[in-house]
C-alpha positions in Angstrom: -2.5 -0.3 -9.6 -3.1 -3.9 -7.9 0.8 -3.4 -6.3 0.3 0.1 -5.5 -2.8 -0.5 -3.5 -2.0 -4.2 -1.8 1.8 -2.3 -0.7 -0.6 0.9 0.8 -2.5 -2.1 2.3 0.0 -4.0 3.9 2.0 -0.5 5.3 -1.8 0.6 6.8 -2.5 -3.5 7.9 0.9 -3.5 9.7 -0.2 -0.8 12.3 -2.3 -2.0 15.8 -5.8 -3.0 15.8 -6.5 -1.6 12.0 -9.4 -2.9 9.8 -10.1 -2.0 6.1 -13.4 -1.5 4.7 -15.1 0.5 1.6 -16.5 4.1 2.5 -17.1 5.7 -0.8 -16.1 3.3 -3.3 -12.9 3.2 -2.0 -11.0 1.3 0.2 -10.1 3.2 3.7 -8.6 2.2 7.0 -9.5 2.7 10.2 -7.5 2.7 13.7 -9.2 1.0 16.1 -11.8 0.5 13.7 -13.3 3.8 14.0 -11.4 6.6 12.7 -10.7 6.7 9.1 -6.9 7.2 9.0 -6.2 6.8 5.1 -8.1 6.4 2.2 -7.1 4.9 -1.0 -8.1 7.4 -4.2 -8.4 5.3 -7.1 -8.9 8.6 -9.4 -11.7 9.2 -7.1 -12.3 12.9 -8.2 -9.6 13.3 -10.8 -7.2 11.3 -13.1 -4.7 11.1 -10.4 -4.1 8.0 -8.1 -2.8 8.5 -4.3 -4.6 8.1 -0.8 -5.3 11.2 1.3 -4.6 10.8 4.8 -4.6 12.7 8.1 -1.8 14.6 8.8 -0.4 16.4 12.0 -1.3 20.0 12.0 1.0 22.3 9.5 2.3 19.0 7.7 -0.2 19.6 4.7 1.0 22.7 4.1 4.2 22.1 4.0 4.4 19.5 2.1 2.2 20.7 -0.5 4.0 23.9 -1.0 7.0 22.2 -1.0 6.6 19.2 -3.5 3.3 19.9 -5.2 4.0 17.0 -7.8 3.7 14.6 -4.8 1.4 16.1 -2.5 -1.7 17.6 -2.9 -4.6 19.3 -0.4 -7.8 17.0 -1.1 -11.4 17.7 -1.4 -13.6 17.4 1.0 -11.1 16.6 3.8 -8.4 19.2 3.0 -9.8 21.4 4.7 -9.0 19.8 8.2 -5.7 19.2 7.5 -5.4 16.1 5.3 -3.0 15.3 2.7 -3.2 14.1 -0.5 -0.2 11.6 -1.7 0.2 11.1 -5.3 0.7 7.7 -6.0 1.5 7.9 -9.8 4.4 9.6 -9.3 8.4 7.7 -7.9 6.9 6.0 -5.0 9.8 6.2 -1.9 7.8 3.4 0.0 9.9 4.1 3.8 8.1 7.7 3.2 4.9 6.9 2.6 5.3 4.2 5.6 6.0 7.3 7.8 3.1 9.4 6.6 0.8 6.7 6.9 2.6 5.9 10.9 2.1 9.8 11.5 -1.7 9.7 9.9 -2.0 6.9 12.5 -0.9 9.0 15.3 -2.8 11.6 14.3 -6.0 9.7 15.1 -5.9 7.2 17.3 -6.4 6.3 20.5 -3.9 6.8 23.3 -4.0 3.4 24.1 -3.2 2.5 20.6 -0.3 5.1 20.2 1.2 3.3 23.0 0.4 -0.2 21.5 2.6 1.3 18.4 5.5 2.6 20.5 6.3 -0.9 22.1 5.9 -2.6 18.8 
């Protein structure tokens, strides 16, 4: 689980001005360090581990209809369009890399968007 969560880490950690801190037992990251853009989910409401994350709109769906052994809608946060990433399953780590880039976009700033696109 330690090399699951410090590769999540370092693919969140690489993206502009983004901190890391607990928010329900869990650790989460933030763009900007204000919106919560992923959150680890240590089998945080089931026996499952993954991150949820937010997601362009219609991406949830998709991918949770299409692959339901990878992707799942979470609690609480589903309901807005996050998605749920099974983590217990084959990990292809360039994938998850561009879920957690497009969970990025999804919620910050313009100003960091554009700090992203000139990386």
């Amino acid at each position: 689980m330690d090399s699951v969560l410090e590769r999540l880490r370092g693919v969140c950690v690489g993206l502009p001005e983004v901190t890391e801190r607990l928010s329900h037992g869990e650790p989460c990251w933030f763009a900007g360090g204000k919106k919560m853009f992923v959150m680890f989910a240590d089998h945080h409401h089931d026996d499952r581990l993954g991150f949820w994350c937010a997601a362009p709109p219609g991406v949830q769906e998709e991918l949770v209809a299409g692959e339901p052994e990878r992707f799942f809608r979470p609690p609480y946060v589903g309901h807005r369009g996050w998605l749920g990433v099974y983590l217990d399953v084959p990990v292809d780590w360039v994938e998850i890399g561009e879920i957690v880039t497009d969970a990025y976009r999804t919620v910050a700033s313009k100003k960091l968007v554009a700090a992203l696109d000139t990386k």
